[in-house]
C-alpha positions as CSV (number, residue, x, y, z in Angstrom):
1,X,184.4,84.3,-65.2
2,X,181.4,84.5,-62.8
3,X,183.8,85.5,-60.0
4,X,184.8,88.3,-62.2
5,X,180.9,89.7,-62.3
6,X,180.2,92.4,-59.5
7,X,178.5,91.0,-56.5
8,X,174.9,92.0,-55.3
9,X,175.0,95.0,-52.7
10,X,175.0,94.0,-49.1
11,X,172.2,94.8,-46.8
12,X,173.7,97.7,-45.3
13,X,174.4,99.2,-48.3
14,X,170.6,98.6,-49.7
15,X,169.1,100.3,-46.8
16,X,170.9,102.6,-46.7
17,X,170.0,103.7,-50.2
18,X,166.5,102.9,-49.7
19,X,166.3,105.3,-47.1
20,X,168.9,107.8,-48.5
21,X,167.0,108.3,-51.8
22,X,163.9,109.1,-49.6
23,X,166.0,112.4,-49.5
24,X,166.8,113.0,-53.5
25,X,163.8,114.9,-55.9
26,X,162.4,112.7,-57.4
27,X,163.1,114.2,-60.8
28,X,166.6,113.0,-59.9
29,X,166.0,110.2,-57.8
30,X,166.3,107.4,-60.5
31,X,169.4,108.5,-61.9
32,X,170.7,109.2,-58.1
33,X,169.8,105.4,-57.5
34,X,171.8,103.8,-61.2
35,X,174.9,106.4,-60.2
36,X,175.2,105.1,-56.4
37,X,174.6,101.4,-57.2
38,X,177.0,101.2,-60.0
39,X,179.5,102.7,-57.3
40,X,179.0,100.5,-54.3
41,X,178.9,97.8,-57.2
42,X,182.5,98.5,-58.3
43,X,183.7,99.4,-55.2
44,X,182.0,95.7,-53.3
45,X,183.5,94.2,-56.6
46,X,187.1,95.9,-55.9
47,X,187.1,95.1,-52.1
48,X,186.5,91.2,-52.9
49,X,189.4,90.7,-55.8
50,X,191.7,93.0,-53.1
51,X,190.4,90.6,-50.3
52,X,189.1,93.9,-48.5
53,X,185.7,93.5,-46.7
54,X,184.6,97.0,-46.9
55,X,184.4,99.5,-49.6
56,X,186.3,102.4,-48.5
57,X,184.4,104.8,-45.8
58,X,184.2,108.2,-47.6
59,X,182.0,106.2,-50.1
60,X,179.3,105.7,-47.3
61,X,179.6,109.5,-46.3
62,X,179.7,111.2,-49.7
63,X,176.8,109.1,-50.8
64,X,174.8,110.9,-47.5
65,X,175.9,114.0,-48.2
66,X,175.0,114.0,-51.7
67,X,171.7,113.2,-51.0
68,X,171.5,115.8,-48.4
69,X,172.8,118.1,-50.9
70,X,170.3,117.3,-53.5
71,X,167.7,117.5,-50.7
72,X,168.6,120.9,-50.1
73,X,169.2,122.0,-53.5
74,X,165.8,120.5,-54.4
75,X,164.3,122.6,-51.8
76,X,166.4,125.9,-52.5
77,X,164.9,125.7,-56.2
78,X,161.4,125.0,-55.2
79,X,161.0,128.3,-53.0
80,X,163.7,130.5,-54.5
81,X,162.4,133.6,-55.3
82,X,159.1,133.0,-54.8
83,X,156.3,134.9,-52.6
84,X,156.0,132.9,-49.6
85,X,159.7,132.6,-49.1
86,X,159.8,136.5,-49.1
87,X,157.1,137.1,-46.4
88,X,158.5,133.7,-44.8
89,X,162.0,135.6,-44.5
90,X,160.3,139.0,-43.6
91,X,158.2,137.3,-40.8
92,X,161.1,135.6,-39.2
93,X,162.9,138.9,-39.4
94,X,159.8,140.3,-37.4
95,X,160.2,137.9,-34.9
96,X,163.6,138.5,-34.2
97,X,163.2,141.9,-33.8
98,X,160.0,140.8,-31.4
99,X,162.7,138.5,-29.0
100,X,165.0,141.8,-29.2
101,X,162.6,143.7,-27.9
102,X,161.7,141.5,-25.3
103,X,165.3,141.2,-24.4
104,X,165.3,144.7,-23.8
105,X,162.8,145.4,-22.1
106,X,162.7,142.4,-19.6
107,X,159.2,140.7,-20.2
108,X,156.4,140.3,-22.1
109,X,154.1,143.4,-20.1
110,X,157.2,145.8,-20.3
111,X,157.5,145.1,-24.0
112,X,154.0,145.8,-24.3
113,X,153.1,148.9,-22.0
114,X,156.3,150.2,-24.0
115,X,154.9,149.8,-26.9
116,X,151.8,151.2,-26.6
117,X,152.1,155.0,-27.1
118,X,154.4,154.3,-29.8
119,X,152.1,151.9,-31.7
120,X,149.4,155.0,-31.8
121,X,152.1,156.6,-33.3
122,X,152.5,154.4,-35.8
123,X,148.7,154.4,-36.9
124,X,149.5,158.0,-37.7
125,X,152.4,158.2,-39.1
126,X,151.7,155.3,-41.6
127,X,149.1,156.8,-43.8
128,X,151.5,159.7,-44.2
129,X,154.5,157.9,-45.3
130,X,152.4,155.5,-47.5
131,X,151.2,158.7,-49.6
132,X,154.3,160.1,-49.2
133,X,156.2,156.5,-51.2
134,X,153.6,156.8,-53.4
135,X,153.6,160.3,-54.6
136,X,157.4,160.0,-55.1
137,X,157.7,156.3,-56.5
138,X,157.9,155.6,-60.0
139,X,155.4,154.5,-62.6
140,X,153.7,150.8,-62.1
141,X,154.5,148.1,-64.8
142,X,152.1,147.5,-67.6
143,X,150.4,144.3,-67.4
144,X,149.4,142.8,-70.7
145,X,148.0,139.8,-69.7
146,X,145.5,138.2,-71.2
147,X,144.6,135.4,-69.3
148,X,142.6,135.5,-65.8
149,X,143.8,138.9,-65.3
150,X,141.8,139.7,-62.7
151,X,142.6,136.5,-60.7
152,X,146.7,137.7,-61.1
153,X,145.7,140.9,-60.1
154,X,143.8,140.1,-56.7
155,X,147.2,137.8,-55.7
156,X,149.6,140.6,-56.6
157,X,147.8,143.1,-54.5
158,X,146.9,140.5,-51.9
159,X,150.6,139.8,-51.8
160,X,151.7,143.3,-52.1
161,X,149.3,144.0,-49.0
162,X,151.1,141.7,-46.9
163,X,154.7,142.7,-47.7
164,X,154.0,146.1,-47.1
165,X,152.8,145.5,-43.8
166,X,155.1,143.0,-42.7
167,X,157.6,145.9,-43.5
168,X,156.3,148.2,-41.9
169,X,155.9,146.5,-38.8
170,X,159.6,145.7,-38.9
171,X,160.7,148.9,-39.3
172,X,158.8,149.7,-36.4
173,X,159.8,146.9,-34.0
174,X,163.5,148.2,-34.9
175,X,163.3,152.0,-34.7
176,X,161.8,150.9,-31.3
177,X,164.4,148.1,-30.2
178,X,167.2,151.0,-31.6
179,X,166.2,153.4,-29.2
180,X,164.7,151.3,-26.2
181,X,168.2,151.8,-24.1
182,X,167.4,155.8,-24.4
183,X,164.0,155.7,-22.9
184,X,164.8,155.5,-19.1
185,X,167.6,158.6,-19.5
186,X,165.8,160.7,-22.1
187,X,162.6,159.9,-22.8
188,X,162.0,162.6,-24.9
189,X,164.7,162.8,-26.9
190,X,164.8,158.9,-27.3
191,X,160.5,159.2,-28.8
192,X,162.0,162.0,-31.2
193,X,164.8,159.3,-32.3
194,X,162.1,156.5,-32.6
195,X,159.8,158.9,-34.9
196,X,162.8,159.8,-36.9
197,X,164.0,156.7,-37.2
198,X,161.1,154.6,-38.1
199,X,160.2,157.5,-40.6
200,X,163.9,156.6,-42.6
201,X,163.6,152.9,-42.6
202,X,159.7,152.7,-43.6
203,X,160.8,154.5,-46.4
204,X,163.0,152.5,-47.3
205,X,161.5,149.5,-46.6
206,X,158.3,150.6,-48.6
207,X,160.5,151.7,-51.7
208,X,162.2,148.2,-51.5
209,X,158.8,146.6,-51.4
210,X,157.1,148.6,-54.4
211,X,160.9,147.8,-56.4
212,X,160.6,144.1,-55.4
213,X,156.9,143.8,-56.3
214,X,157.7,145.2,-59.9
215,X,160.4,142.7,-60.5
216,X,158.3,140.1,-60.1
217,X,156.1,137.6,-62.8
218,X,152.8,138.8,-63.2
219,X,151.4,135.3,-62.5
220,X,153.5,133.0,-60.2
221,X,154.8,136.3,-58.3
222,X,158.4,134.6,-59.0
223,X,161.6,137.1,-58.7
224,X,162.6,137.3,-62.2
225,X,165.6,136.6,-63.7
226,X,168.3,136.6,-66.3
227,X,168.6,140.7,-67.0
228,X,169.6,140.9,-70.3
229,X,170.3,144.2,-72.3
230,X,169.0,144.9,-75.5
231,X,168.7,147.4,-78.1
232,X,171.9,150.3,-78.3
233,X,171.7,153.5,-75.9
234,X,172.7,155.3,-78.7
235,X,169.3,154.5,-80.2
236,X,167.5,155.8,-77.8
237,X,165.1,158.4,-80.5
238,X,164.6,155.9,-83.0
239,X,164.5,152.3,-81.6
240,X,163.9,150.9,-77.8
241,X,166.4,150.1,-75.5
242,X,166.9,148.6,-72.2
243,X,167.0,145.5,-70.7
244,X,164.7,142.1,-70.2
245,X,163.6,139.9,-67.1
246,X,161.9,136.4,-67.8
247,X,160.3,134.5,-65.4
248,X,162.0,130.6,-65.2
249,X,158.7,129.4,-64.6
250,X,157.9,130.4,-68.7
251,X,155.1,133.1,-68.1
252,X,156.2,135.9,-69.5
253,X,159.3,138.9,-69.9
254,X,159.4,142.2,-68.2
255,X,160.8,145.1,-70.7
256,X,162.2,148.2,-68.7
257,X,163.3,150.8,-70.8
258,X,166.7,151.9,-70.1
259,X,164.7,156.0,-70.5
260,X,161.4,157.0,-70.9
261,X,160.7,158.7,-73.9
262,X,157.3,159.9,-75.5
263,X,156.0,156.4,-77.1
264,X,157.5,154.5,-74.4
265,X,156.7,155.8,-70.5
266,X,156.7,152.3,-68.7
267,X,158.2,149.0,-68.5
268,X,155.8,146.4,-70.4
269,X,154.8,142.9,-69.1
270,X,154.1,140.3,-72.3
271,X,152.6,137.2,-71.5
272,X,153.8,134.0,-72.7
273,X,150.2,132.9,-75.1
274,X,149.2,129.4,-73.9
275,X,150.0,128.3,-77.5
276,X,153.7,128.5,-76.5
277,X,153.3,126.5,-73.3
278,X,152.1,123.5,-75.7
279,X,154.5,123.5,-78.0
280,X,157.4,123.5,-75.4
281,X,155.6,120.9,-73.5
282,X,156.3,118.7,-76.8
């Protein structure tokens, strides 16, 4: 019965998943490697008692692109939602809106000289519209924690700091790039457009940015997830109601009350106690 028992993988076929699981998380790899093996196995195994030479050649490509999927997904997961994927996507955004203007206006010198009027503009106009946003934003988040709170403070308002002016710069580089094409015909008309224009997307950029930052976990600066409702609207005068954000990373929930009433103004941050983080560990 020995010709009966699967053969061992050919060369190929090894390197190829020695260098394909290079690829997989490793998290995953090992069950990656058993799956694939036992697959090239039977197929090797099916390919000799049907006196074919090869496995079929899908096997060979699905097996890459599953390991380029996983490689992906591993990725997707590992920066999804977090802070440094948010400025990563707003500085990118920055710079295309940089080679726009460049585009525009011809070179690097033009870009600039064009710029500069508008860019002391800018210095003025920013104060106003930041105390503007503020003035008509809504009330900050309650943070409970108990833990380093001062540490999670500094990289919320560090990170916060950088958003906001990422943003702002944007909006800036695109009110510009919007109404570049006017400024050789009507200069005036085409600075009045630019003021206007930056003023309506810096506030909506900030007020983005302030609605971002309060949907995010207190300590890992995570987007939060899974809203969930709770409590009855009904209820409102005698019990809470709204709905719940958790972080996946197990820090903590974010309550937002569905309306404020007297003995509930804000949304409330509760930390996950370190006791917790234990007992799940176990």
């Amino acid at each position: 019965m020995s010709h009966l028992l699967p053969s061992p993988l050919p060369p190929f076929d090894r390197y190829l998943l020695s260098v394909m699981e290079k690829f997989v998380p490793a998290s995953e790899r090992e069950e990656w490697l058993l799956a694939w093996q036992s697959e090239l196995w039977h197929k090797h195994h099916l390919a000799r008692r049907t006196q074919f030479a090869f496995p079929a050649p899908d096997l060979t490509t699905g097996l890459i692109r599953d390991a380029l999927w996983l490689w992906g997904d591993g990725w997707r997961r590992t920066f999804q939602g977090t802070a440094t994927l948010c400025l990563a996507v707003l500085l990118s955004l920055f710079v295309l809106a940089a080679a726009a203007g460049l585009v525009l206006n011809g070179s690097w010198q033009s870009l600039a000289s064009s710029l500069a009027d508008q860019f002391k503009r800018f210095l003025v106009e920013v104060p106003l519209i930041l105390f503007v946003t503020l003035a008509i934003s809504p009330r900050r988040h309650t943070d409970q924690s108990a833990t380093s709170r001062k540490l999670y403070w500094l990289k919320r308002q560090l990170f916060l700091g950088a958003k906001t002016s990422l943003t702002l710069l944007l909006m800036f580089l695109l009110s510009a790039d919007l109404c570049q094409p006017m400024h050789a015909a009507t200069p005036n008309v085409a600075d009045f457009l630019q003021i206007f224009s930056f003023t309506i997307l810096a506030l909506v950029g900030l007020r983005w940015a302030l609605h971002d930052h309060g949907q995010r976990c207190k300590q890992c600066l995570r987007s939060l997830a899974s809203p969930t409702p709770i409590g009855r609207p009904s209820h409102n005068l005698l019990e809470w109601s709204g709905s719940e954000l958790i972080c996946k990373q197990g820090h903590g929930a974010l309550s937002i009350p569905e309306m404020e009433t007297s003995w509930c103004e804000s949304s409330e941050w509760v930390s996950q106690s370190p006791s917790w983080d234990r007992v799940a560990s176990t």
